[in-house]
N, C-alpha and C positions, 0 to 999 in steps of 0.2 A: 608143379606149383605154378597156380597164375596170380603172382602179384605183383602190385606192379610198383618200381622202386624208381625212390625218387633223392636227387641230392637236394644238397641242406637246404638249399634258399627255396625248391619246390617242398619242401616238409616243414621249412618255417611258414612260407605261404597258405599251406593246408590247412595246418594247427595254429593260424594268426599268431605268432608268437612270434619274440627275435630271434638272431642268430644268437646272441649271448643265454640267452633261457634254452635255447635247441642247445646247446654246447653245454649248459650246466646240467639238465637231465640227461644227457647223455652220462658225464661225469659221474653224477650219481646213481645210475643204473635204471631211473624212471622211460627211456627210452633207446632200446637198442639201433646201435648203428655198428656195420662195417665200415673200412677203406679201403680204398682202390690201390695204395701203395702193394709191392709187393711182398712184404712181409706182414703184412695188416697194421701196424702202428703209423704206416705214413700215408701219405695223400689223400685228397677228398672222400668226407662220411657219401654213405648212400644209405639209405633209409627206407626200409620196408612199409608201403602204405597202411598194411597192420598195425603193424608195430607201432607206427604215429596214432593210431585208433585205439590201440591197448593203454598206452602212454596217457592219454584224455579219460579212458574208462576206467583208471584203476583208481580207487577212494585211499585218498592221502588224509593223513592225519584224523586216523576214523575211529581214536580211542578215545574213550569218555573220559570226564575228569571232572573231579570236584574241586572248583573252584572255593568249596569254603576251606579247606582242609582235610587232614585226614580218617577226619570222622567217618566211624564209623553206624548201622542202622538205619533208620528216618530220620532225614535232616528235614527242617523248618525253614519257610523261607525268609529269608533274611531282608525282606523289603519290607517296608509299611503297609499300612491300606488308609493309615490317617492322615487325614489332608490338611 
């Protein structure tokens, strides 16, 4: 494997993002990290330059919705055209 791995403040830097946003996608599983402790629960994340690249290409929130309700068939659209 050649990639090349990087800690948090090099993987917020890459992905312009803070530390607090790198800390909550980690949290929520949108981007994988290790630590360097050694039981893995402790000391500095290290982050796969992939994996920061995966984290950016995966499509969030990519379900449709109908904003009118739960209608169902052809909806109308619900704006004017009269001026």
């Amino acid at each position: 494997m050649n990639d090349e791995v990087f800690t948090m403040d090099e993987a917020c830097s890459f992905l312009k993002i803070s530390p607090n946003t790198c800390y909550a996608w980690i949290k929520a599983g949108r981007l994988r990290a290790g630590r360097t402790g050694a039981n893995g629960k402790t000391g500095d994340y290290r982050l796969l330059k992939s994996d920061c690249i995966e984290s950016i290409c995966q499509q969030v929130h990519n379900h449709s919705v109908n904003a009118v309700g739960g209608q169902e068939g052809e909806l109308e659209c619900q704006s004017s055209n009269e001026v």
